[in-house]
C-alpha positions as CSV (number, residue, x, y, z in Angstrom):
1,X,111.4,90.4,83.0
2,X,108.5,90.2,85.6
3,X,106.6,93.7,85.8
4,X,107.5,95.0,89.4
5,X,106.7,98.5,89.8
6,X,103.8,98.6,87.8
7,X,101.7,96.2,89.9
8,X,100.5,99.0,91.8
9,X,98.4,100.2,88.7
10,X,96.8,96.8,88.3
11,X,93.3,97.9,90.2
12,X,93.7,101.0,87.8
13,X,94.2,99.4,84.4
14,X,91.4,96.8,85.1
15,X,88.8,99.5,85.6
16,X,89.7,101.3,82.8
17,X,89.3,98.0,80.4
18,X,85.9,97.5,82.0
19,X,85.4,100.9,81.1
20,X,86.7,100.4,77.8
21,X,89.7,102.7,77.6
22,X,92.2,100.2,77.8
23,X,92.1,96.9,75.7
24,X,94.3,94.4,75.8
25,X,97.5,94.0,73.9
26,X,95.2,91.6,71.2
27,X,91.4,93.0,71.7
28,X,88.7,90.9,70.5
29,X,86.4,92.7,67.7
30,X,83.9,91.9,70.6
31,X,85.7,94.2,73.2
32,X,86.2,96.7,70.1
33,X,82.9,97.1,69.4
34,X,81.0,97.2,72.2
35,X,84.0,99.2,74.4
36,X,83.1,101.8,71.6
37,X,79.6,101.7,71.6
38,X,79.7,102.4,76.1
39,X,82.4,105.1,75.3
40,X,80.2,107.0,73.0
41,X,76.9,106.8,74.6
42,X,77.9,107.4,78.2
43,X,80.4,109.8,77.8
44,X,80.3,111.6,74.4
45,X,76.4,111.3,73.7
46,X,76.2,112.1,78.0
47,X,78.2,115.1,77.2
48,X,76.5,116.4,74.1
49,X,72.9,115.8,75.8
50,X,74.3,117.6,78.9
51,X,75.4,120.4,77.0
52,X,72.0,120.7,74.6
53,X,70.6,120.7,77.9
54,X,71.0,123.9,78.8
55,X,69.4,125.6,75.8
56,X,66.2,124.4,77.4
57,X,66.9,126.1,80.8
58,X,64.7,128.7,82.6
59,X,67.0,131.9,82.7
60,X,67.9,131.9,86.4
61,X,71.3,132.1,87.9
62,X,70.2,129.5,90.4
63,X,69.5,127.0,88.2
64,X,72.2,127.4,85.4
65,X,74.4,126.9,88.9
66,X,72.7,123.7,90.0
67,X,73.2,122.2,86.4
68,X,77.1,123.4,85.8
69,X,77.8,121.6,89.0
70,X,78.4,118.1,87.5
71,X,79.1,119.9,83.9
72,X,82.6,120.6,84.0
73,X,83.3,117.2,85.7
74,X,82.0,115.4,83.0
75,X,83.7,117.4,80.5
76,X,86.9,116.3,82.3
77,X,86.0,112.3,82.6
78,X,85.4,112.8,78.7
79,X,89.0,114.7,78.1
80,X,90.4,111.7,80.7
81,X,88.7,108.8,78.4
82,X,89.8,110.4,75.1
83,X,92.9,110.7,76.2
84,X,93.8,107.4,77.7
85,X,92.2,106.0,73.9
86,X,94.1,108.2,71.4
87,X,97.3,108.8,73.8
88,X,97.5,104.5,74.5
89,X,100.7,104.2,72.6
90,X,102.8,107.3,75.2
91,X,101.0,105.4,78.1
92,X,102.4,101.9,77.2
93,X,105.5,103.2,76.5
94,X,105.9,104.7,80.1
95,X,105.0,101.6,81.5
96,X,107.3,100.0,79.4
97,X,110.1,102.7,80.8
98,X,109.4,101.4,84.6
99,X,110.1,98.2,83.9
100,X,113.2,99.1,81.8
101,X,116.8,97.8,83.0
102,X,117.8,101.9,84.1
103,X,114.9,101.8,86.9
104,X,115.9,98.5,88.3
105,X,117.4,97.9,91.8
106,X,118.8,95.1,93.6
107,X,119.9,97.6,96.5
108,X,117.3,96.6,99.5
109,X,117.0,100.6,100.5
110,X,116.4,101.1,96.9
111,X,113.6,98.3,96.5
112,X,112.0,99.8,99.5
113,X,112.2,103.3,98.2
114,X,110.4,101.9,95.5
115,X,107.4,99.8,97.5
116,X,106.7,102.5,99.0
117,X,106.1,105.0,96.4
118,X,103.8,102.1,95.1
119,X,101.8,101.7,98.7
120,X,101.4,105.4,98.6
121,X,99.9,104.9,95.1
122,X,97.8,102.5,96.4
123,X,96.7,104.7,99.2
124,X,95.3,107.6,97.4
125,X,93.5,105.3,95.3
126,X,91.9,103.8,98.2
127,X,91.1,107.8,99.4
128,X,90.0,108.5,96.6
129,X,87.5,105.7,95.8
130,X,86.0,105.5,98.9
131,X,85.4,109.1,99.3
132,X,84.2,109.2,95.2
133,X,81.9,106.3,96.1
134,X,80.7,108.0,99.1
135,X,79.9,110.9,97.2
136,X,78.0,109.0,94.1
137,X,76.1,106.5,96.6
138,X,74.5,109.6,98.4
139,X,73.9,111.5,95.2
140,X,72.5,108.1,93.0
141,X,71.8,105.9,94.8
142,X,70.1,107.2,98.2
143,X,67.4,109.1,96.6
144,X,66.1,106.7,94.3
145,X,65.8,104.2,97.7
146,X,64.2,107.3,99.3
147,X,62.0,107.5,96.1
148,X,61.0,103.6,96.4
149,X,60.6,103.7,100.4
150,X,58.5,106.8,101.4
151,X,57.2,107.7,97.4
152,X,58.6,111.2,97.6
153,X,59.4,113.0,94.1
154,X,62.8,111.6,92.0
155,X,64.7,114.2,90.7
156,X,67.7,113.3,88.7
157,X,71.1,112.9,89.7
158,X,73.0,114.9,87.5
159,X,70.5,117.0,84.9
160,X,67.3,118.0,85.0
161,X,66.6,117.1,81.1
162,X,64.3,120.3,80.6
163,X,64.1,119.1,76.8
164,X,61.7,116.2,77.7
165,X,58.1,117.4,77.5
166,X,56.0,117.8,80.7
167,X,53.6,114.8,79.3
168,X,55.9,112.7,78.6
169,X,58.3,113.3,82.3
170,X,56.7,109.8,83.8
171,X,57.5,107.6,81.2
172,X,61.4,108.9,80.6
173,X,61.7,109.3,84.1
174,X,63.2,105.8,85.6
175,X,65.1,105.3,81.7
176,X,66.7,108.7,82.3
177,X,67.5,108.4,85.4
178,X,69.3,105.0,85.0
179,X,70.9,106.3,81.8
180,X,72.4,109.3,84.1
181,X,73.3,106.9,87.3
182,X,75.7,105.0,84.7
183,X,76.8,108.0,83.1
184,X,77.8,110.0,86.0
185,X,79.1,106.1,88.2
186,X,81.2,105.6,84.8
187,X,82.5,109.3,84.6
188,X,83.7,108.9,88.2
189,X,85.4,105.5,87.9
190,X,87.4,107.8,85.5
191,X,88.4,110.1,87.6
192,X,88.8,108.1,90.1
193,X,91.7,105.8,88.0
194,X,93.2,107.8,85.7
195,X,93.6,110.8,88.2
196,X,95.2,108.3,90.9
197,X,97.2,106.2,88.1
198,X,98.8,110.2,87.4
199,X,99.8,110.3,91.1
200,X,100.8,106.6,90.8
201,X,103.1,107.7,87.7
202,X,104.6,110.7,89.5
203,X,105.5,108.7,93.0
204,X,107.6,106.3,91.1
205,X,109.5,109.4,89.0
206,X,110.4,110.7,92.6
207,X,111.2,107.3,93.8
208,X,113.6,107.0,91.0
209,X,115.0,110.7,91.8
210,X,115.3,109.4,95.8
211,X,117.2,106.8,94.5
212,X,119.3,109.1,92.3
213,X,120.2,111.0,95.3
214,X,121.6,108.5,97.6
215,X,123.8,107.2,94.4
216,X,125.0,110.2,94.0
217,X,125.8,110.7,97.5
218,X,128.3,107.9,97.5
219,X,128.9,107.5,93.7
220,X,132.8,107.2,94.8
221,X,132.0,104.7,97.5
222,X,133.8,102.8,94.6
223,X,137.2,103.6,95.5
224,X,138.7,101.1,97.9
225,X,142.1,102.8,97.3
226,X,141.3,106.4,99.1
227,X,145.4,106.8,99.9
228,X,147.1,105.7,96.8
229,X,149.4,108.1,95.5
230,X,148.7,110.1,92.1
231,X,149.3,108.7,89.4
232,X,149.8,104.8,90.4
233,X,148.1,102.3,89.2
234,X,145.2,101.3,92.0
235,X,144.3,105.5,91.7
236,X,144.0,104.9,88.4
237,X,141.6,101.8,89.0
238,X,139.5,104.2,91.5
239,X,139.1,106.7,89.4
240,X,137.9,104.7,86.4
241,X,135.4,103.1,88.7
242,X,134.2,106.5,90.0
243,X,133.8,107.8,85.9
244,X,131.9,104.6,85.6
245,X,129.6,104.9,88.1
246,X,128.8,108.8,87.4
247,X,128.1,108.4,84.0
248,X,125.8,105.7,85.0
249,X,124.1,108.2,87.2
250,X,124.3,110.8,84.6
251,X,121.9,108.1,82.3
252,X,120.1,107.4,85.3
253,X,118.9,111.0,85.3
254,X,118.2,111.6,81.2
255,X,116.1,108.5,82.0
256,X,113.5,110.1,84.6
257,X,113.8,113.0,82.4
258,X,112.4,111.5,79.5
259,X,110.1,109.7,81.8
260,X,108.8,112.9,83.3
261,X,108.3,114.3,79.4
262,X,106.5,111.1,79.0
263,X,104.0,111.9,81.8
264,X,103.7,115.2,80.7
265,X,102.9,114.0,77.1
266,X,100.5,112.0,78.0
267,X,98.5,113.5,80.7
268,X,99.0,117.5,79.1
269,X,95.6,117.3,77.8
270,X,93.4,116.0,80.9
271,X,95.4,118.7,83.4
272,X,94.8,121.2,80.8
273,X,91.0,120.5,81.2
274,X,91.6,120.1,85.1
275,X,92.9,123.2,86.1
276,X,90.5,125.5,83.3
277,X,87.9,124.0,84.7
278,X,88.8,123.3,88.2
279,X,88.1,127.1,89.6
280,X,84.7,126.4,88.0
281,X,84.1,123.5,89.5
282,X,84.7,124.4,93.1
283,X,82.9,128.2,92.5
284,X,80.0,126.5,91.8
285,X,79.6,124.3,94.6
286,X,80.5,127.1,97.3
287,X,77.2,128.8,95.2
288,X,75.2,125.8,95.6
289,X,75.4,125.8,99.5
290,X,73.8,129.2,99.5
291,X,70.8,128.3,98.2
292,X,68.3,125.7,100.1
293,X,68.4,122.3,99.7
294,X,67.8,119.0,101.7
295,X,70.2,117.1,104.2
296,X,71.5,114.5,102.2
297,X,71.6,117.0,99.0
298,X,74.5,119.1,101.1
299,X,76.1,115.8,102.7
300,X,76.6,114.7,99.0
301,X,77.9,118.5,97.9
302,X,80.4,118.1,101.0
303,X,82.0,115.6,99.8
304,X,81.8,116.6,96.2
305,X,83.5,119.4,96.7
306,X,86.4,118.0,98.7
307,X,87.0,115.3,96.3
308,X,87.2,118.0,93.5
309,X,90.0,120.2,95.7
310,X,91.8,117.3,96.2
311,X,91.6,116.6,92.6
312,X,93.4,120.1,91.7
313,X,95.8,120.4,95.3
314,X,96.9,116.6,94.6
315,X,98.9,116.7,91.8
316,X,99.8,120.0,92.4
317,X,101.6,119.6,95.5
318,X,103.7,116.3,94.0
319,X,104.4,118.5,91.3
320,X,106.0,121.2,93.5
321,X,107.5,118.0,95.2
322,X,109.0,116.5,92.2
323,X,110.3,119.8,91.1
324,X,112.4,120.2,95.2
325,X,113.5,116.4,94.9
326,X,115.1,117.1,90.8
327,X,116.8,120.7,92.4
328,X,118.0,118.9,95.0
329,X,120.3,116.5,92.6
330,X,122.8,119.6,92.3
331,X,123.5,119.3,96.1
332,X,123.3,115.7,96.0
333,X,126.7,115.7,93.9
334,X,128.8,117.6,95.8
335,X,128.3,115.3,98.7
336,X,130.4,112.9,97.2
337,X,134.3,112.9,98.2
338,X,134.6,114.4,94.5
339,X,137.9,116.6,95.0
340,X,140.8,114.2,94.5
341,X,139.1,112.4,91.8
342,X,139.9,112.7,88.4
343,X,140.2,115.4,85.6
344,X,137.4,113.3,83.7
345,X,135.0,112.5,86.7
346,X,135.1,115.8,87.9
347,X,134.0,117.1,83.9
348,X,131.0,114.4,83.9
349,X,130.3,115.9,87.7
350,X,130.1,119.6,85.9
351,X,127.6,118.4,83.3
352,X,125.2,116.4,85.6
353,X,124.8,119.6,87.5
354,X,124.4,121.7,85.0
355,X,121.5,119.5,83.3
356,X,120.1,118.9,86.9
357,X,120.6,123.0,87.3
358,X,117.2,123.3,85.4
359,X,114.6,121.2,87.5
360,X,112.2,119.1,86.0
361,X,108.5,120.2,86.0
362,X,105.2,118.8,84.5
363,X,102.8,121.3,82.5
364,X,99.0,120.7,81.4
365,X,98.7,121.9,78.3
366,X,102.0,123.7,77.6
367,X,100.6,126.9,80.3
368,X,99.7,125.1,83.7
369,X,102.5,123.7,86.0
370,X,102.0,121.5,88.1
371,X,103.1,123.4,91.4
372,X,101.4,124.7,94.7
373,X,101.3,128.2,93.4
374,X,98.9,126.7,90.2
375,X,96.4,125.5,93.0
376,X,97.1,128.9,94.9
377,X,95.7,130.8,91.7
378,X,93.1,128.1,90.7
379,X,91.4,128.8,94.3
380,X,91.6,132.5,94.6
381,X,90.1,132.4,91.0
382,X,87.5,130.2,92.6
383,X,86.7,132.8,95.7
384,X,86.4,135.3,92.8
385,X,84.0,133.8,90.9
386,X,82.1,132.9,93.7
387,X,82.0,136.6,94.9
388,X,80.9,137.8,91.3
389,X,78.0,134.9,91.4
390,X,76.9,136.1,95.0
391,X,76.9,139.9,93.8
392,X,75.1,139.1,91.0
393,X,72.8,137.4,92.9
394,X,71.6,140.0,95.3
395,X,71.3,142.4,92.9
């Protein structure tokens, strides 16, 4: 079978093997090795120097502020990357499950349910990127051109390395700043496609619940005999048809459950990190535009911090969204001319509804759910710690 819903995650899954996070079904030992070798030293060793880092801090607010900026970002590129390497297997497997027989359509309304939850994937990957790039290009790139152009101090993009001695600053300085301007272009490639291939993931499970609902809806569309008397044979015909087609909607809907468990498997770990981290994140960039800086310095933090919302109030509002579309099954059901069906029909009815009675939901990390009111408390957490920061500040 030809993949058809999962071409949308092409652009994704190509990145990623660049990156190397995701090999090919039959890696070379070339790819193996030296996929490992960029893995480690730009985003474990980048992590570990990053965190040694701040041992070797002045002990100011101000600056431990500036530094934890990028920190918890690249903390959550490394839980991304570690992830998609030791959680490959859960990853293939729901690919594997889109492409399966259940999730296939011949029905044109169906097909173009389907195309365009995958042109909606393909939009917020295109959001996302450009802003993302945006944001590096200004923060990376600009400055060192600045730098080149009018021969004004470089300062480095992400860390200020305080461990490197004071005599020895000029000749670490363009090495260290190249080393960082992979690091942190690399760290946001992840984000970037693992974040959007989530959304991607959770477009096609409410796709396949869209398409649930209209089944539903005229799951006894199947009886061509709506008069025949009880008990003759063409009723009998109809309502065999109509069990059929239920119980085919009834698999239909144990399989986007145990595609949603899928997602939640493998993506638990990197929303755990997302939302612990993601009041953090934003705190510390509202505390960064209270203290000076240049131009370009707070065009770079705008965007920062509305790619790092967006990151949390994302996948939090399609989880609130996938949790309405799976509640709305139960109504769904009875909007089928169920009554004068069968004894049978009308039992398989009774058990969809009560397993669609419980709505399915996505957690990070067996604690956070993937709902509006998570963001809600992620960003009054954030206003909190941002009011602490300023009080402490001013005293």
């Amino acid at each position: 079978m030809g993949h058809k819903q999962i071409d949308c995650f092409k652009i994704h899954l190509t990145i990623l093997r660049i990156l190397g996070v995701w090999p090919e079904e039959n890696p070379s030992l070339c790819y193996i090795y030296l996929s490992g070798i960029f893995v480690f030293i730009f985003t474990v060793l980048y992590v570990v120097i990053y965190t040694m880092n701040f041992y070797f801090l002045p002990q100011q607010l101000e600056i431990f502020a500036e530094e934890l900026i990028f920190y918890f970002t690249n903390v959550g590129a490394l839980s991304k990357a570690l992830a998609f390497i030791f959680l490959r297997d859960k990853v293939k497997k729901m690919l594997d499950m889109l492409e399966s027989e259940v999730f296939q359509s011949d029905n044109p309304e169906e097909l173009k349910l389907i195309e365009k939850a995958k042109e909606k994937s393909m939009f917020y990957w295109k959001i996302t990127a450009g802003l993302s790039v945006s944001a590096n290009t200004v923060n990376v790139f600009l400055p060192f051109v600045v730098h080149l152009i009018f021969d004004v101090k470089l300062e480095f993009p992400v860390c200020r390395y305080s461990f490197i001695p004071e005599q020895y600053e000029a000749i670490f300085l363009y090495p260290a700043y190249l080393y960082q301007s992979i690091g942190i272009t690399s760290h946001m490639l992840y984000n970037v496609n693992i974040d959007t291939f989530l959304l991607g993931v959770m477009f096609l499970a409410m796709a396949q619940l869209d398409i649930l609902d209209r089944k539903l809806r005229k799951v006894t569309d199947v009886c061509v005999n709506v008069n025949a008397p009880p008990g003759s044979v063409d009723r009998a015909i109809d309502d065999q048809n109509a069990v059929l087609e239920i119980i085919k909607c009834i698999k239909h809907y144990d399989a986007v459950s145990v595609y949603c468990k899928l997602i939640q498997d493998a993506f638990s770990e990197i929303l755990f990190v997302l939302f612990s981290s993601g009041s953090c994140k934003i705190c510390m960039c509202l505390f960064r535009f209270t203290m000076p800086a240049e131009t370009q310095y707070f065009v770079f933090l705008t965007l920062y911090i509305v790619v790092m919302t967006l990151q949390v109030m994302v996948p939090c509002w399609f989880g609130s969204r996938l949790m309405e579309k799976s509640s709305q099954i139960t109504f769904a059901v009875y909007d089928c001319d169920w009554t004068p069906r069968c004894r049978r029909f009308k039992s398989n009815l009774r058990l969809l509804v009560e397993r669609a009675n419980k709505p399915i939901i996505i957690k990070g990390g067996k604690m956070f759910l993937l709902s509006l009111a998570t963001f809600t408390a992620i960003m009054n957490s954030s206003y909190s710690f941002f009011t602490l920061l300023r009080h402490m500040q001013s005293r």
